[in-house]
N, C-alpha and C positions, 0 to 999 in steps of 0.2 A: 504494500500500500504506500503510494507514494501522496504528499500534502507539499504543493506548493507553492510558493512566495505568497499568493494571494489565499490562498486557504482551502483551495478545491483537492479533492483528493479523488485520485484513480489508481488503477492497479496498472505499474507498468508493466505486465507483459503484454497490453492493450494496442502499446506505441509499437512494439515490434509485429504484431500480431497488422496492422495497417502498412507498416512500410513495407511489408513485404505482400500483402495480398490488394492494398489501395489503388497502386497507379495501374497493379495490374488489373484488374476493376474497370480503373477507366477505360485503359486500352481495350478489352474485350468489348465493353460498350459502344465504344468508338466503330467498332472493327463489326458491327452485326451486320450492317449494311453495306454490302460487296462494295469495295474500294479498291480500284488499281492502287494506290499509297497514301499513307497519312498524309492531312494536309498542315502546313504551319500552326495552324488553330488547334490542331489536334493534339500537337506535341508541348502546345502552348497549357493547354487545357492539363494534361497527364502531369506538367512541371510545374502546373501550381498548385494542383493539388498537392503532390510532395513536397512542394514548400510549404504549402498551408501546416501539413503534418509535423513535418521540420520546425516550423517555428514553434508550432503549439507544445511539441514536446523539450524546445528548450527553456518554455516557462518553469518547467518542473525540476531544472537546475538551480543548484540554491546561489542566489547572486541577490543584487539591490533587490527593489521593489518597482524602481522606474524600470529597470532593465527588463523583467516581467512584463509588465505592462507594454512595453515596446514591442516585444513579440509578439504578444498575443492582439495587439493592435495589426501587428503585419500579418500574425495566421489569418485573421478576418478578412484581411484585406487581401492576401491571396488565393483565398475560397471564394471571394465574392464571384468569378468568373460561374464558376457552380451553379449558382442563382439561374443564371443565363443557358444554360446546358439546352435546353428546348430548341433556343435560337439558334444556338451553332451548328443543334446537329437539322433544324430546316435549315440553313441558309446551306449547310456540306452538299447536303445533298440536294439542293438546287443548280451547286455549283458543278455536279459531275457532268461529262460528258452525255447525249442524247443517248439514250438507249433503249430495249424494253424495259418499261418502269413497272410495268404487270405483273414480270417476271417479280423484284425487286419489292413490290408493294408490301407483301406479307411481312418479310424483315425491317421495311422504312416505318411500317404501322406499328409494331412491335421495340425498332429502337425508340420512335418518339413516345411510346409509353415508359420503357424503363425509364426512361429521360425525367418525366415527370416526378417518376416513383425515389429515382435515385435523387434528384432534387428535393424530395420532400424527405426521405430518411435520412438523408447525411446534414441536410439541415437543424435535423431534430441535437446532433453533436454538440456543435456550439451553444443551442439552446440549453440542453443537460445542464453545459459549465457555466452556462450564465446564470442560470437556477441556485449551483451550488454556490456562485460567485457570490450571489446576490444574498443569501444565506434562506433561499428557498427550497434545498433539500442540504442536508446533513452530509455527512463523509459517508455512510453507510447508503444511503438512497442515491448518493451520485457514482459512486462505484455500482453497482447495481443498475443504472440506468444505461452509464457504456456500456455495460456487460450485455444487457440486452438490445438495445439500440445497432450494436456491431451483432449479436447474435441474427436479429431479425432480418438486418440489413444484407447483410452473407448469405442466409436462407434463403429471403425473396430473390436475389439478385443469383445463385446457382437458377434457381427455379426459373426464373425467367429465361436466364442464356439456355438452358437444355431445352426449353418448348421454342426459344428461336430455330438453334441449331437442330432438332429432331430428323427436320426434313435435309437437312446435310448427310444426317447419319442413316436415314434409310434409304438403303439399296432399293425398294421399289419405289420409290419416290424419283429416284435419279431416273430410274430404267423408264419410268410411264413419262419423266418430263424430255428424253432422249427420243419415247415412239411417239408424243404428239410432235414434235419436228421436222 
C-alpha cells in the first residue's frame, strides 16, 4: 500500500500492472479497424497515455508537495487527449484511403463503441483519486476502487477485442467472405 504526498493511497502493483498492459490497450484499440499503418495521432495518443501513467505514478515518490502537484497536474493534462478518443478514431478513419467500407463497417461500428466505453472507464481513474484526494473515500475505499475500476476495465475491454476479432478467427467466416467474391 502505497500513500502519497497528497494523501491518496493505492496499491503499487497497480502502476506496473498499467505500464505494461495500458499503451498496449490503446494500440489494440487503435488497430480494430484494418489500417495499412498507425497514423501520427495514433502514436500520439499511445505516448500520452504513458505519460499520463508516468506522471501519475511519480506522485507516489516521496518529494515536496509542489512537486506532486506538478505531476499530477501534467498526468491530467496528458490524459486529456483521452476525453477526445471518439474524435480521433472518426476523423482516422475518414482519413483512410476509399475502399469497401461495408467490408470494414462491422469493426468501424465496434471501435467507435469501445471508444466511448474506454473513454468513460479510464475516466472513472482520475475520478477515484480525486475522490480520495478530496477526502471522499478513505485509503481502504480508494485502493479498492483501482482494484476494481482496472478489474472491470480489462474484463470489458478483453471482451470486447474477442467479439471484434471473432470473425478474424473463424475459418468459415474467411472461407464464405472468399466464395461471395
Amino acid at each position: 500500500l502505497c500513500i502519497d504526498n497528497l494523501g491518496v493511497a493505492s496499491n503499487a502493483s497497480i502502476w506496473g500492472e498499467w505500464f505494461s498492459s495500458g499503451p498496449l490497450l490503446v494500440f489494440l484499440l487503435l488497430t480494430i479497424a484494418d489500417k495499412p499503418k498507425l497514423l501520427i495521432i495514433d502514436w500520439l495518443l499511445i505516448s500520452s497515455f504513458f505519460f499520463s501513467l508516468l506522471c501519475g505514478f511519480l506522485v507516489i515518490i516521496p518529494q515536496s508537495h509542489e512537486m506532486s502537484l506538478f505531476w499530477l497536474v501534467l498526468s491530467c493534462l496528458s490524459y486529456a487527449p483521452f476525453l477526445f478518443l471518439p474524435v480521433f478514431v472518426e476523423d482516422s478513419h475518414k482519413c483512410r484511403p476509399l475502399i469497401d467500407f461495408n467490408d470494414d463497417s462491422f469493426r468501424y461500428r465496434r471501435q467507435k463503441n469501445i471508444c466511448y466505453w474506454v473513454t468513460l472507464t479510464m475516466t472513472l481513474f482520475p475520478l477515484s483519486y480525486f475522490l480520495a484526494l478530496f477526502g471522499v473515500f478513505d485509503a481502504s475505499m480508494s485502493v479498492l476502487s483501482f482494484h476494481f475500476i482496472s478489474m472491470v476495465t480489462k474484463g470489458f475491454y478483453a471482451a470486447v477485442l474477442m467479439d471484434v476479432h471473432v470473425d478474424t478467427l473463424a475459418v468459415t467466416q474467411e472461407a464464405l467472405s472468399l466464395e461471395q467474391t
